[in-house]
mmCIF file of the N, C-alpha and C atoms, coordinates in Angstrom:
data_MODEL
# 
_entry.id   MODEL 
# 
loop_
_atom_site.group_PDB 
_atom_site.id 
_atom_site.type_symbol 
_atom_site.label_atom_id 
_atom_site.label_alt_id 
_atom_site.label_comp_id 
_atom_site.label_asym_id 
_atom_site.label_entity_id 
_atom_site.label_seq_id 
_atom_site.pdbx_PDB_ins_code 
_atom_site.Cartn_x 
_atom_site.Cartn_y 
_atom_site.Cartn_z 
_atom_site.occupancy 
_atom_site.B_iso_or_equiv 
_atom_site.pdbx_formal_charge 
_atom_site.auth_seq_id 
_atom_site.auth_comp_id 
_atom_site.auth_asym_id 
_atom_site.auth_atom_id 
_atom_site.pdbx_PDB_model_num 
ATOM 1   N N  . UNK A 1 1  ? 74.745 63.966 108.042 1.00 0.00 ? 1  UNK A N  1 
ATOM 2   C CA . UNK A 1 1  ? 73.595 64.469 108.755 1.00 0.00 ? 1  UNK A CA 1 
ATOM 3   C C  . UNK A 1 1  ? 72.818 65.396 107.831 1.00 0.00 ? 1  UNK A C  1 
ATOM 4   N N  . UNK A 1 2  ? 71.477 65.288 108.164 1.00 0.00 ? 2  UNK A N  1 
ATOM 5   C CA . UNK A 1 2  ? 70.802 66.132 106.849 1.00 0.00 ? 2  UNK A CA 1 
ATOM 6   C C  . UNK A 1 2  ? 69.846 66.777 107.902 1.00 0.00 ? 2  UNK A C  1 
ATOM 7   N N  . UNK A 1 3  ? 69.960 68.176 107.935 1.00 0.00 ? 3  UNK A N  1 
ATOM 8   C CA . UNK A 1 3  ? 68.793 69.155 108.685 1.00 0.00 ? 3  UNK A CA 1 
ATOM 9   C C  . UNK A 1 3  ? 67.717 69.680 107.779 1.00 0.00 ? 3  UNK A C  1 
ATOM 10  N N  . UNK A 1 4  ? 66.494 69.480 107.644 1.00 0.00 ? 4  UNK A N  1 
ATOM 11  C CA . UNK A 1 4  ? 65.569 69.885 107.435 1.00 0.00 ? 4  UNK A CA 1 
ATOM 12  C C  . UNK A 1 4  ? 64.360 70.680 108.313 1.00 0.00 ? 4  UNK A C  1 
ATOM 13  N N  . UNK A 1 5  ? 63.837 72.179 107.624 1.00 0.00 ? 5  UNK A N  1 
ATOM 14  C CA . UNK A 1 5  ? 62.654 72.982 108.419 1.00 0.00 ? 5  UNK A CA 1 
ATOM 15  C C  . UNK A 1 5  ? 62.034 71.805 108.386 1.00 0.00 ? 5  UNK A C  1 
ATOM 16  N N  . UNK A 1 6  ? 61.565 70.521 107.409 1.00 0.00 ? 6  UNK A N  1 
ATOM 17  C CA . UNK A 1 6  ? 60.444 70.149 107.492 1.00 0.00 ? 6  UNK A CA 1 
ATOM 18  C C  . UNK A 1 6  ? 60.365 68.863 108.612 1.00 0.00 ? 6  UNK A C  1 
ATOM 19  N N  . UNK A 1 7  ? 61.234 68.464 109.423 1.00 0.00 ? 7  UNK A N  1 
ATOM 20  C CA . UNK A 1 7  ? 61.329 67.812 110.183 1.00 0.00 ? 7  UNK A CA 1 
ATOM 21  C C  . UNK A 1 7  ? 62.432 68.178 111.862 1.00 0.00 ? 7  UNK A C  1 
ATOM 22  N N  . UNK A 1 8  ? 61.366 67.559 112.535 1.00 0.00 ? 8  UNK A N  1 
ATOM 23  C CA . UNK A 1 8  ? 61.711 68.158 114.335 1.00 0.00 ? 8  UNK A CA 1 
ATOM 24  C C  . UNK A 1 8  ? 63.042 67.446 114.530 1.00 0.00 ? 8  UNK A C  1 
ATOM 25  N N  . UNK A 1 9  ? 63.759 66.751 114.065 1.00 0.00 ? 9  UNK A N  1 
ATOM 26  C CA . UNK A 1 9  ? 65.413 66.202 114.542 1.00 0.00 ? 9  UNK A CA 1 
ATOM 27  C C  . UNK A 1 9  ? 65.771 65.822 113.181 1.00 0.00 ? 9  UNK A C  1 
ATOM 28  N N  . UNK A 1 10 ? 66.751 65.943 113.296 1.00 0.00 ? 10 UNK A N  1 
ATOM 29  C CA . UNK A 1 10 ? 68.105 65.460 112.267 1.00 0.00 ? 10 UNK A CA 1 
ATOM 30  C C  . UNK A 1 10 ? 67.708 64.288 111.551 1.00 0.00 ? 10 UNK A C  1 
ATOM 31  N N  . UNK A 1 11 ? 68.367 64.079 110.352 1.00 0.00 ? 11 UNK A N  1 
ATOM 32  C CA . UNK A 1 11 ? 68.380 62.753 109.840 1.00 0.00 ? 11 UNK A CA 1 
ATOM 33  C C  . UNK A 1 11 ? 69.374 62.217 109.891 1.00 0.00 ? 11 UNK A C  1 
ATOM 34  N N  . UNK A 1 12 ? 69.875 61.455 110.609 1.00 0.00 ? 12 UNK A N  1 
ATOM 35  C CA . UNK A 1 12 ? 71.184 60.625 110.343 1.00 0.00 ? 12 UNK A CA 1 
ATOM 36  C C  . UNK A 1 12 ? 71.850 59.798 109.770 1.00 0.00 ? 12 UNK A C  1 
ATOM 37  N N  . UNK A 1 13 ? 72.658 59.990 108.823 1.00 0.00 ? 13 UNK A N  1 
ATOM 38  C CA . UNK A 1 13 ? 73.057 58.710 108.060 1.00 0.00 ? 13 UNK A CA 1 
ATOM 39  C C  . UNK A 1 13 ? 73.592 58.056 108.555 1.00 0.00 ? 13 UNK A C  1 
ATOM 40  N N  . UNK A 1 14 ? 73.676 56.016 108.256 1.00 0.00 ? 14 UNK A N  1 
ATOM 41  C CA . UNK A 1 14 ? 74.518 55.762 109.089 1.00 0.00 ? 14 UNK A CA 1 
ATOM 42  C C  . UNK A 1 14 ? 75.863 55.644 108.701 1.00 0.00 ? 14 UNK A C  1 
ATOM 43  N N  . UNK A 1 15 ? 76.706 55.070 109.957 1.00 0.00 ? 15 UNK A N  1 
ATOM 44  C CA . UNK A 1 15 ? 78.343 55.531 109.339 1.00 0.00 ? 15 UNK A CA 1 
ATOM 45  C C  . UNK A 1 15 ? 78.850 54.686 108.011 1.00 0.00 ? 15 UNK A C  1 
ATOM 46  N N  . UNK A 1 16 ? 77.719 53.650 107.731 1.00 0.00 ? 16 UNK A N  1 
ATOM 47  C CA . UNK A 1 16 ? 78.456 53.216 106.593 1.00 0.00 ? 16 UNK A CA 1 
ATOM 48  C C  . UNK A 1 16 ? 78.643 54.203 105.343 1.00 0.00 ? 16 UNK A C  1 
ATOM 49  N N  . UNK A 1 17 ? 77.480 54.577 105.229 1.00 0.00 ? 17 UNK A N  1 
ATOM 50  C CA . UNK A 1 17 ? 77.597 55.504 104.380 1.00 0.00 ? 17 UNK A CA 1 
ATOM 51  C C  . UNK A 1 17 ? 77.415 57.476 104.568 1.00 0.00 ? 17 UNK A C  1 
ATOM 52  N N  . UNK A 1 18 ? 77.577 57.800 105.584 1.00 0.00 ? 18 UNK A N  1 
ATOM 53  C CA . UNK A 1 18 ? 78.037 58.539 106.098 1.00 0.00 ? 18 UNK A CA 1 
ATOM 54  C C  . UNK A 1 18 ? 79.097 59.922 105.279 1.00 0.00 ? 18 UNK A C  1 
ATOM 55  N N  . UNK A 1 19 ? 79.055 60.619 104.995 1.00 0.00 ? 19 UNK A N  1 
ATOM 56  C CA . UNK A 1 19 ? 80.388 61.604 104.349 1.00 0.00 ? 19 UNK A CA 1 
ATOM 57  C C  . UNK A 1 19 ? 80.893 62.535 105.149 1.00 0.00 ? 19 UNK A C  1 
ATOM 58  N N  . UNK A 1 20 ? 81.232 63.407 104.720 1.00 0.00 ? 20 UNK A N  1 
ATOM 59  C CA . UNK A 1 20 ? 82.031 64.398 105.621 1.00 0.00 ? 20 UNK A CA 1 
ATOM 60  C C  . UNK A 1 20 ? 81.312 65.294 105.825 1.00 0.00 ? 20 UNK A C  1 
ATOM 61  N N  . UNK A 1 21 ? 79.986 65.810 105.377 1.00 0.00 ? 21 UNK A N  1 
ATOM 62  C CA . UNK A 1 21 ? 79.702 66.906 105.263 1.00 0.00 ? 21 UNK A CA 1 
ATOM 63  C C  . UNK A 1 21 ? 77.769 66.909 105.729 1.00 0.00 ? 21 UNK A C  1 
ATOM 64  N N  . UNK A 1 22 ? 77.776 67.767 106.081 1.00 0.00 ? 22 UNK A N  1 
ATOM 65  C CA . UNK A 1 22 ? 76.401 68.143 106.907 1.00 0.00 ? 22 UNK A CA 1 
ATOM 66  C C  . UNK A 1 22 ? 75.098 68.987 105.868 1.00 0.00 ? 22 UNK A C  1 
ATOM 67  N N  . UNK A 1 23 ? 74.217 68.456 105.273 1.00 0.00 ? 23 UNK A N  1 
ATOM 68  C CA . UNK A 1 23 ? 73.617 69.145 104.417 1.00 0.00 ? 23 UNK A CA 1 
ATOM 69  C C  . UNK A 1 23 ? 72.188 69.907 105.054 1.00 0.00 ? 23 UNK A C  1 
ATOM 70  N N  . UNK A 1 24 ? 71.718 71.466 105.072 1.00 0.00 ? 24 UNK A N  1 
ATOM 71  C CA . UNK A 1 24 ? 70.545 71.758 105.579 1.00 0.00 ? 24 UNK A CA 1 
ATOM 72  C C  . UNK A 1 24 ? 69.940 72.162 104.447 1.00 0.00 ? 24 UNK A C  1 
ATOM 73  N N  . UNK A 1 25 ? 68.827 71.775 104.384 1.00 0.00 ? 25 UNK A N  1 
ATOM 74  C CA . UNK A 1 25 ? 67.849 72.424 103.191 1.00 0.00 ? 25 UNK A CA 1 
ATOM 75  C C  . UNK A 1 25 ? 66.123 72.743 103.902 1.00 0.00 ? 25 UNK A C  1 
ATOM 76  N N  . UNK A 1 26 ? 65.423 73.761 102.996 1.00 0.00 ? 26 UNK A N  1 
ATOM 77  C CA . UNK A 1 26 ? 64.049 73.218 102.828 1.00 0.00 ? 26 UNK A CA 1 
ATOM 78  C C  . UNK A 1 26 ? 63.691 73.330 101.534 1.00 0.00 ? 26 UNK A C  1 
ATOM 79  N N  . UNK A 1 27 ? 63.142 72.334 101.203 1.00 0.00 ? 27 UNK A N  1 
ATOM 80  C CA . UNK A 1 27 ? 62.495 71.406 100.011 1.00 0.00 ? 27 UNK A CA 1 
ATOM 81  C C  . UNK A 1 27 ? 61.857 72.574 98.957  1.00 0.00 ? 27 UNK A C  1 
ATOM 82  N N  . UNK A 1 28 ? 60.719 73.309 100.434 1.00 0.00 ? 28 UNK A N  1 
ATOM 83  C CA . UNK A 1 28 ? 59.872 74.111 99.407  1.00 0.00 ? 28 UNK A CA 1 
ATOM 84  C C  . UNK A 1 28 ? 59.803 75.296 100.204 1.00 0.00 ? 28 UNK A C  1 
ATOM 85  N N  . UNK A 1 29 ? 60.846 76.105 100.152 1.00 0.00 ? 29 UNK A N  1 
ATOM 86  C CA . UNK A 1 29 ? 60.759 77.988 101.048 1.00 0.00 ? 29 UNK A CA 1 
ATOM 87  C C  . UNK A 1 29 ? 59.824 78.312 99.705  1.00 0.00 ? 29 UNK A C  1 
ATOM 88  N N  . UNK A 1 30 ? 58.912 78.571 100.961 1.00 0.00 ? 30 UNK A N  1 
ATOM 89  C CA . UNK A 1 30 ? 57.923 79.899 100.634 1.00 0.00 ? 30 UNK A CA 1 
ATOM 90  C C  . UNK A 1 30 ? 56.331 78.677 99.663  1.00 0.00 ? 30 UNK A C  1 
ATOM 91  N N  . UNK A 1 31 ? 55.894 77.794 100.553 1.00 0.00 ? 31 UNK A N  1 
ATOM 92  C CA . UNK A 1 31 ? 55.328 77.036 99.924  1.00 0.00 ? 31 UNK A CA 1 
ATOM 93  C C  . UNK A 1 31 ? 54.175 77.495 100.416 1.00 0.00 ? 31 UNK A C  1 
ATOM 94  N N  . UNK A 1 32 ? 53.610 78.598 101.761 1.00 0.00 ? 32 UNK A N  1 
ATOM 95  C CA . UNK A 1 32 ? 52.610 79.004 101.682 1.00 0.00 ? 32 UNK A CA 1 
ATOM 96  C C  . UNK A 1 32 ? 51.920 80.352 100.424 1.00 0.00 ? 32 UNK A C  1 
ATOM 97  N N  . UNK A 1 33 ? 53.204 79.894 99.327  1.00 0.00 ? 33 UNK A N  1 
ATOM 98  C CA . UNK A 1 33 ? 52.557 81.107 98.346  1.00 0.00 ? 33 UNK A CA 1 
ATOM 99  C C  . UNK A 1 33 ? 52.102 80.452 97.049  1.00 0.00 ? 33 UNK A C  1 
ATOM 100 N N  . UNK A 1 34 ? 52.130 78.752 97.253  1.00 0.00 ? 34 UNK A N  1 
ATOM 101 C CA . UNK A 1 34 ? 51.397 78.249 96.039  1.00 0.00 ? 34 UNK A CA 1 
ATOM 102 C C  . UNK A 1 34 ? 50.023 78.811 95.805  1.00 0.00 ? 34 UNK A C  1 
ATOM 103 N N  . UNK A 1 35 ? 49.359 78.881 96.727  1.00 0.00 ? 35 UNK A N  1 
ATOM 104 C CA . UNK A 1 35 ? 47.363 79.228 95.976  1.00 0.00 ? 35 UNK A CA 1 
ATOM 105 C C  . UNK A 1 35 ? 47.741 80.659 95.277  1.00 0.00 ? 35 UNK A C  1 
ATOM 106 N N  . UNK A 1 36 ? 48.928 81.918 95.874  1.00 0.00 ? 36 UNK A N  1 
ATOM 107 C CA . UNK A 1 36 ? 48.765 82.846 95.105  1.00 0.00 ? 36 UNK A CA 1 
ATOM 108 C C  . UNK A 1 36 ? 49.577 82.901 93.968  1.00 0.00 ? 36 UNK A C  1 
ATOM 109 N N  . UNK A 1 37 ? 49.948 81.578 93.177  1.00 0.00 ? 37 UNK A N  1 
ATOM 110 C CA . UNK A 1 37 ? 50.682 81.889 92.175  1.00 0.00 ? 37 UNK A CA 1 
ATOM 111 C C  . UNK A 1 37 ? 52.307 82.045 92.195  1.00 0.00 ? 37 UNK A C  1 
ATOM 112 N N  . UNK A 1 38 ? 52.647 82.509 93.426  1.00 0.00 ? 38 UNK A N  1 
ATOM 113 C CA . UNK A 1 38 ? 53.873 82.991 93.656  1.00 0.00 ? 38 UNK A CA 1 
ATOM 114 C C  . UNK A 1 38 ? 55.226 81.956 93.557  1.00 0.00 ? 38 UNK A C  1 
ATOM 115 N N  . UNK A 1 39 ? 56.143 82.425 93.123  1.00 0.00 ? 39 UNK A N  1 
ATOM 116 C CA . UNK A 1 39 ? 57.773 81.396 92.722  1.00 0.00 ? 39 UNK A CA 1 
ATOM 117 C C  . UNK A 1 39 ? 57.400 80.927 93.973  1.00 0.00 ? 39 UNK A C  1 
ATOM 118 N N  . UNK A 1 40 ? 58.106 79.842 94.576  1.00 0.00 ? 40 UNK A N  1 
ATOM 119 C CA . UNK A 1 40 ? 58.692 78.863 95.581  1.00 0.00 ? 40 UNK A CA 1 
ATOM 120 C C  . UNK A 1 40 ? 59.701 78.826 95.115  1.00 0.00 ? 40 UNK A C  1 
ATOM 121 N N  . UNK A 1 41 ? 60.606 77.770 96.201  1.00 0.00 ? 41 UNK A N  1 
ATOM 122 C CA . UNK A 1 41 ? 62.122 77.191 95.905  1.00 0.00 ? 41 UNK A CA 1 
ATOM 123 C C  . UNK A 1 41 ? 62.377 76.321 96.750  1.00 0.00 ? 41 UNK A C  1 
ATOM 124 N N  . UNK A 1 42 ? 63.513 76.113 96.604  1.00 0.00 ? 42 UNK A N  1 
ATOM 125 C CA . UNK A 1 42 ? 64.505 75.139 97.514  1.00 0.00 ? 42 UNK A CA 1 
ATOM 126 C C  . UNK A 1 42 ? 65.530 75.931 97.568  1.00 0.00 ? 42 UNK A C  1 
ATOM 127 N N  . UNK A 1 43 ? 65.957 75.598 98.858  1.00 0.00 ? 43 UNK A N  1 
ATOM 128 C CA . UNK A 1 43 ? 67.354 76.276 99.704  1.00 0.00 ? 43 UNK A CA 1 
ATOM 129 C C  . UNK A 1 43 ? 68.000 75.414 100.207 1.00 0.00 ? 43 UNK A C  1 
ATOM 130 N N  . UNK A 1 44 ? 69.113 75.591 99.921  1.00 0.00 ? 44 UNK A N  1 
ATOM 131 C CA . UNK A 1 44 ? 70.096 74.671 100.955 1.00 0.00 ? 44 UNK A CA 1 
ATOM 132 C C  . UNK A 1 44 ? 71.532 75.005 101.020 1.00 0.00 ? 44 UNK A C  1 
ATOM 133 N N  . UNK A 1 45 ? 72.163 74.742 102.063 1.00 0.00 ? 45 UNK A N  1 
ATOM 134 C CA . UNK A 1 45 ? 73.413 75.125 102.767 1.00 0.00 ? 45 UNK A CA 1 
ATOM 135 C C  . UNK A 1 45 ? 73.976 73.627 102.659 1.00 0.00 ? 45 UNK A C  1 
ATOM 136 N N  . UNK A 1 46 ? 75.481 73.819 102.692 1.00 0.00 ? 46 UNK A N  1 
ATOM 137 C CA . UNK A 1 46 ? 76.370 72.340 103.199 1.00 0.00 ? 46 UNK A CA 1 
ATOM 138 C C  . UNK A 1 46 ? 77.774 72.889 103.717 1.00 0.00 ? 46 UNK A C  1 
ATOM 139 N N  . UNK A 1 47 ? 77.613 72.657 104.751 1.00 0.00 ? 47 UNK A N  1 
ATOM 140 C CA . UNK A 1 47 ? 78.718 72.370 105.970 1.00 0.00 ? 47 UNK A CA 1 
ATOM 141 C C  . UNK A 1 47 ? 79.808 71.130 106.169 1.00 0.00 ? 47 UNK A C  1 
ATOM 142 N N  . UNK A 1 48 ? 81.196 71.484 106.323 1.00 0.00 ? 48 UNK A N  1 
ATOM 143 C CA . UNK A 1 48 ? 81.592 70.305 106.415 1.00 0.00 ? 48 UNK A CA 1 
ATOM 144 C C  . UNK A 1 48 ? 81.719 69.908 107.596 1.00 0.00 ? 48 UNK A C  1 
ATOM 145 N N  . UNK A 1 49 ? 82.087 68.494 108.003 1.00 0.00 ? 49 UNK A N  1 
ATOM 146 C CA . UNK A 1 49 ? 81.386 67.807 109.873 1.00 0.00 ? 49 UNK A CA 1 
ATOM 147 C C  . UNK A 1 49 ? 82.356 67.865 110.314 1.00 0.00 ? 49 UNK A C  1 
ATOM 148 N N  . UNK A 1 50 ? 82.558 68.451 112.164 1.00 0.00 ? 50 UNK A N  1 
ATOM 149 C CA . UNK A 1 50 ? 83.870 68.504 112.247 1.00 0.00 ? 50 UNK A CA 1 
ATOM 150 C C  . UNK A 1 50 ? 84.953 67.849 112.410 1.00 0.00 ? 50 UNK A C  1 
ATOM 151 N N  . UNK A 1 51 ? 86.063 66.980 112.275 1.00 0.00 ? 51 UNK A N  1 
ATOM 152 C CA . UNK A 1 51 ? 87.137 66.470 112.245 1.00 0.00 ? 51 UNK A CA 1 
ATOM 153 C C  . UNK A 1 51 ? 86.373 65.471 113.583 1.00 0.00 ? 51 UNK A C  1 
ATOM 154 N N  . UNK A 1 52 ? 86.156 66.243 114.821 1.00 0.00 ? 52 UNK A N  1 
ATOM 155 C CA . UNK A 1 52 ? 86.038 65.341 115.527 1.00 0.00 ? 52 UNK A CA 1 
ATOM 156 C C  . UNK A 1 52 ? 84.302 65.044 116.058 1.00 0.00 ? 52 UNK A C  1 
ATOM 157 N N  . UNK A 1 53 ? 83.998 64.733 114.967 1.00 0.00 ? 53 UNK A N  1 
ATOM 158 C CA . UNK A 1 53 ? 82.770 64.711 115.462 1.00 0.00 ? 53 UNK A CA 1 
ATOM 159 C C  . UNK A 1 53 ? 82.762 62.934 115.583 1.00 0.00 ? 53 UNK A C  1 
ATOM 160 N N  . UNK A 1 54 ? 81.780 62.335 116.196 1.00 0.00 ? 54 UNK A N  1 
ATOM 161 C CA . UNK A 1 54 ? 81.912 60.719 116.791 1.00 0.00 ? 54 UNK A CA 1 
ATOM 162 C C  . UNK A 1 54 ? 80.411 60.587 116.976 1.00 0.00 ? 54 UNK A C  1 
ATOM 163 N N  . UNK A 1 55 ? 80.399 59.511 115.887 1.00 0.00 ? 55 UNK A N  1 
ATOM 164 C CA . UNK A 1 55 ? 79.119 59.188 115.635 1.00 0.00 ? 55 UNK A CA 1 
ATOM 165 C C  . UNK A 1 55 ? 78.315 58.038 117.472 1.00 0.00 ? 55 UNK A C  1 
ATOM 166 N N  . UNK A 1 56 ? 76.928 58.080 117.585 1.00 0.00 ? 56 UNK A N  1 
ATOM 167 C CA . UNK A 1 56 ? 76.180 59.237 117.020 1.00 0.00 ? 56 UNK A CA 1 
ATOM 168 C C  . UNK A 1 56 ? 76.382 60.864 117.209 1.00 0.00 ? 56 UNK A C  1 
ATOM 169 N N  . UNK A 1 57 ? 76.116 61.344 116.258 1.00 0.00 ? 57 UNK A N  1 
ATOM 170 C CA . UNK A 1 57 ? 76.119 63.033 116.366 1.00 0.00 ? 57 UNK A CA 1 
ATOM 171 C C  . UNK A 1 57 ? 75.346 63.371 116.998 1.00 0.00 ? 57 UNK A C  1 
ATOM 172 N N  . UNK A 1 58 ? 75.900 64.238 117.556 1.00 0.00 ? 58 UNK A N  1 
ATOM 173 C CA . UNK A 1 58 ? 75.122 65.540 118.477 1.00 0.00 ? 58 UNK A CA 1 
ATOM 174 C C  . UNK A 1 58 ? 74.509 66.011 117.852 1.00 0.00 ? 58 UNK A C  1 
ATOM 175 N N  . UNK A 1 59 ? 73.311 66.704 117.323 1.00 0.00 ? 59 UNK A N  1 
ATOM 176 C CA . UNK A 1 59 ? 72.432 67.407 116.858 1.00 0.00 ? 59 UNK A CA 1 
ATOM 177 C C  . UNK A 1 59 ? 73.352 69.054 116.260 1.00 0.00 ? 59 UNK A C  1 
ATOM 178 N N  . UNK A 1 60 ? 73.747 69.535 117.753 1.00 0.00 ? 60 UNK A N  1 
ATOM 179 C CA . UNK A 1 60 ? 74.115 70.805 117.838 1.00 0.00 ? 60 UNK A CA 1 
ATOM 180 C C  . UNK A 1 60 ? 75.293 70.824 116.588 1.00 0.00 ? 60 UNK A C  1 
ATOM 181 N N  . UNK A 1 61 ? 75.905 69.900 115.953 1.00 0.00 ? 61 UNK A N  1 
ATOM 182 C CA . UNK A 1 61 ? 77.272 69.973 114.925 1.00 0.00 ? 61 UNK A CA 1 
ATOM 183 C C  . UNK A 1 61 ? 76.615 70.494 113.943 1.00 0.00 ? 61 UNK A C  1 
ATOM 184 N N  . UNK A 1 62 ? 75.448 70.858 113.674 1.00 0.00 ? 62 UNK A N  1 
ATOM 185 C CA . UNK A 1 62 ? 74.848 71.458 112.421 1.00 0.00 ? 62 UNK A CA 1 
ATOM 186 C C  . UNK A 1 62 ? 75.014 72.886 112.761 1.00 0.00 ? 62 UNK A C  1 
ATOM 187 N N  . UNK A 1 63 ? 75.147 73.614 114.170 1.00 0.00 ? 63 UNK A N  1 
ATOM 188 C CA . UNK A 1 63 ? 74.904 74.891 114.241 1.00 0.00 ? 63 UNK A CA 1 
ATOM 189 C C  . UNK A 1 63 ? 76.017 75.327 113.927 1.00 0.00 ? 63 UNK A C  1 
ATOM 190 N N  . UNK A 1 64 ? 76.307 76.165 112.993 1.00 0.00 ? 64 UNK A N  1 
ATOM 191 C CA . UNK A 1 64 ? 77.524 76.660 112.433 1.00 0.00 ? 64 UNK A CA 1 
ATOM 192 C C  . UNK A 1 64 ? 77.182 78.562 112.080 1.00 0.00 ? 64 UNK A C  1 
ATOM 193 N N  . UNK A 1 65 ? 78.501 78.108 112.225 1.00 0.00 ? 65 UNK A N  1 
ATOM 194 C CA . UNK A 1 65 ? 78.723 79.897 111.086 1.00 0.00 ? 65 UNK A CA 1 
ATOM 195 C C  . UNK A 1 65 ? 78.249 80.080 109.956 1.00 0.00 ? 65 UNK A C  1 
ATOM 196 N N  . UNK A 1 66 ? 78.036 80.749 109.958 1.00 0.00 ? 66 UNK A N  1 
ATOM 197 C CA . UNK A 1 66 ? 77.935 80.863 107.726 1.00 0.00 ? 66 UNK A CA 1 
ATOM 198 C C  . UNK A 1 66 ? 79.215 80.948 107.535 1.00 0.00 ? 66 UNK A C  1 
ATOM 199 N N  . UNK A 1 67 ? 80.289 81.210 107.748 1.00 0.00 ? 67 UNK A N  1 
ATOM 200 C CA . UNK A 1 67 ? 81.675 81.422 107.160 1.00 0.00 ? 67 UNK A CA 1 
ATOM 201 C C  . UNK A 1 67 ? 81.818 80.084 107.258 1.00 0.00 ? 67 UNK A C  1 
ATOM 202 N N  . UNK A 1 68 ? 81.387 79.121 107.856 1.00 0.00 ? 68 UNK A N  1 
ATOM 203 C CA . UNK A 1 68 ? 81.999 77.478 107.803 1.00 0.00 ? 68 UNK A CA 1 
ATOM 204 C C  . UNK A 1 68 ? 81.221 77.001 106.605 1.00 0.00 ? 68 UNK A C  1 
ATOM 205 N N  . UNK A 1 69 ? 80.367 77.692 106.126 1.00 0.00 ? 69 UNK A N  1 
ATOM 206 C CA . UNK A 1 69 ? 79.901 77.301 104.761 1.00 0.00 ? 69 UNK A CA 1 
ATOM 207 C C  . UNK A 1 69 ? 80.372 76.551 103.375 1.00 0.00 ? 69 UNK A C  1 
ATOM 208 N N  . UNK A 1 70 ? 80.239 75.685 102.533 1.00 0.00 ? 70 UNK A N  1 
ATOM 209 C CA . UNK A 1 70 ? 81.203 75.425 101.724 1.00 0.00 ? 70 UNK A CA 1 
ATOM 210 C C  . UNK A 1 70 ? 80.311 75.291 100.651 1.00 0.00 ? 70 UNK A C  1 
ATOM 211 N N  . UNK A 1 71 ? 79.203 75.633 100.667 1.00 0.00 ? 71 UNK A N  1 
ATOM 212 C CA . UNK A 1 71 ? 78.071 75.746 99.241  1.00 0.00 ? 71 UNK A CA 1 
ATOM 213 C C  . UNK A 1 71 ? 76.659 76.237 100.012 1.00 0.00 ? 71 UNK A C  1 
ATOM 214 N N  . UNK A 1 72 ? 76.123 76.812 99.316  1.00 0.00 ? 72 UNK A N  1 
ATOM 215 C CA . UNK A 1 72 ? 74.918 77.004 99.241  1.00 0.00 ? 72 UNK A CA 1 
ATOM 216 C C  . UNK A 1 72 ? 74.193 77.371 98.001  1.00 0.00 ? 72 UNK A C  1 
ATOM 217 N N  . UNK A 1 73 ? 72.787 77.233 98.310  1.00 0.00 ? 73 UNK A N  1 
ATOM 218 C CA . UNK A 1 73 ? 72.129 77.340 96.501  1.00 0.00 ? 73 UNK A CA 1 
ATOM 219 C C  . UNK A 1 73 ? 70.889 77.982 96.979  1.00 0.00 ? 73 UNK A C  1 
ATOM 220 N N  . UNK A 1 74 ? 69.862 78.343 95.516  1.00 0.00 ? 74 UNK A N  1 
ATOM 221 C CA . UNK A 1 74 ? 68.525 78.416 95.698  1.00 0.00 ? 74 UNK A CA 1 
ATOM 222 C C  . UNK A 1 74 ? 68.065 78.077 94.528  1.00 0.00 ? 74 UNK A C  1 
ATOM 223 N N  . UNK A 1 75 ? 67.382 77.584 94.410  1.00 0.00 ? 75 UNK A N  1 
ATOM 224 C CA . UNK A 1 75 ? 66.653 76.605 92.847  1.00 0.00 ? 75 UNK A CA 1 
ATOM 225 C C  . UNK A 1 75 ? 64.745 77.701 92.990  1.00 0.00 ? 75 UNK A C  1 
ATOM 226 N N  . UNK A 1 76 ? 64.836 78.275 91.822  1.00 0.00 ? 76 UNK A N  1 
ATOM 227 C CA . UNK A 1 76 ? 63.339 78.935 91.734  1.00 0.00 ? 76 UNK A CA 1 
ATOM 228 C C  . UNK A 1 76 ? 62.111 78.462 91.209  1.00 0.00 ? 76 UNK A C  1 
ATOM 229 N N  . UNK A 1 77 ? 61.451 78.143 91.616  1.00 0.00 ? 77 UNK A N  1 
ATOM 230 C CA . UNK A 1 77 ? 60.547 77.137 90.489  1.00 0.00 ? 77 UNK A CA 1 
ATOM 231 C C  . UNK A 1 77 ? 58.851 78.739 90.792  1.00 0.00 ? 77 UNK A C  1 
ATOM 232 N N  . UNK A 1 78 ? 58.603 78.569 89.332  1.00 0.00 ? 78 UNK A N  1 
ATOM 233 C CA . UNK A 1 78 ? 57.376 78.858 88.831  1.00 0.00 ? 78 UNK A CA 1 
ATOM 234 C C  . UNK A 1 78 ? 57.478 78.879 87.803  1.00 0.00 ? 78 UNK A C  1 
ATOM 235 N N  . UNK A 1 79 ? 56.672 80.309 86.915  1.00 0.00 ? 79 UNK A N  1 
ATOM 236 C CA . UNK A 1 79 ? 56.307 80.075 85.714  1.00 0.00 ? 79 UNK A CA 1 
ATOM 237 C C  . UNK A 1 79 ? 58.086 79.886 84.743  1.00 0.00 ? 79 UNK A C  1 
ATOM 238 N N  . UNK A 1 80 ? 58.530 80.479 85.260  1.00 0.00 ? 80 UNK A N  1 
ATOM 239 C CA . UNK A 1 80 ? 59.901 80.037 85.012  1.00 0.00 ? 80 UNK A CA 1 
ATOM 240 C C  . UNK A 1 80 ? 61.384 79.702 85.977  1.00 0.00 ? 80 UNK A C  1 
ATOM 241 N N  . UNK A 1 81 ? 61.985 78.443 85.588  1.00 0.00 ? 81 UNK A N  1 
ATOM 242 C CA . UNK A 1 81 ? 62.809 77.936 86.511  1.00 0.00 ? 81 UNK A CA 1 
ATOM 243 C C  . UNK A 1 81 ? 64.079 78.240 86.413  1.00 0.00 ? 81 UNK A C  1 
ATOM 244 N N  . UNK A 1 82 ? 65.129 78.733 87.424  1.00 0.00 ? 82 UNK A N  1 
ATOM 245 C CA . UNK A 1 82 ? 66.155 79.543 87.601  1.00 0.00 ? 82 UNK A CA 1 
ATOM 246 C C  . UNK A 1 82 ? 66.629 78.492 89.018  1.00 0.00 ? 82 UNK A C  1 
ATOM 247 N N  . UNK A 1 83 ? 68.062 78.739 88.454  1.00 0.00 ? 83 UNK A N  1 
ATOM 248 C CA . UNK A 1 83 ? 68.556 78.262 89.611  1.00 0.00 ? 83 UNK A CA 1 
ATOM 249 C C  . UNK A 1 83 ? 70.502 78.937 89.643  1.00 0.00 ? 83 UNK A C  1 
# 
């Protein structure tokens, strides 16, 4: 399952190819600061899905803890790129 700000429901993979794990990102945090020049990024979290989750998924299996966390990142993009 892949949660994105930039879209109103889930993306679902299907079970063929399917993994264990639940990825949320947005593409471009902080993209209303391109006209002023300002860094942007990408963010993203990954969750693993729970044992009993049974496809199709419920939406709600993305709402987690942060302690159920098992990666997260932030990638910086402007005049110089950091991640």
């Amino acid at each position: 399952m892949l949660v994105s700000e930039e879209n109103e429901s889930v993306i679902e993979v299907d079970t063929v190819h399917s993994g264990k794990y639940i990825v949320t990102f947005d593409p471009l945090d902080g993209s209303s600061n391109i006209d002023c020049l300002v860094s942007i990024g990408s963010i993203w979290g990954i969750f693993k899905k729970p044992d009993d989750a049974v496809y199709p998924f419920d939406p709600k299996i993305a709402l987690q803890k942060g302690t159920n966390m098992v990666s997260a990142g932030y990638a910086l993009y402007g005049s110089a790129t950091m991640m």
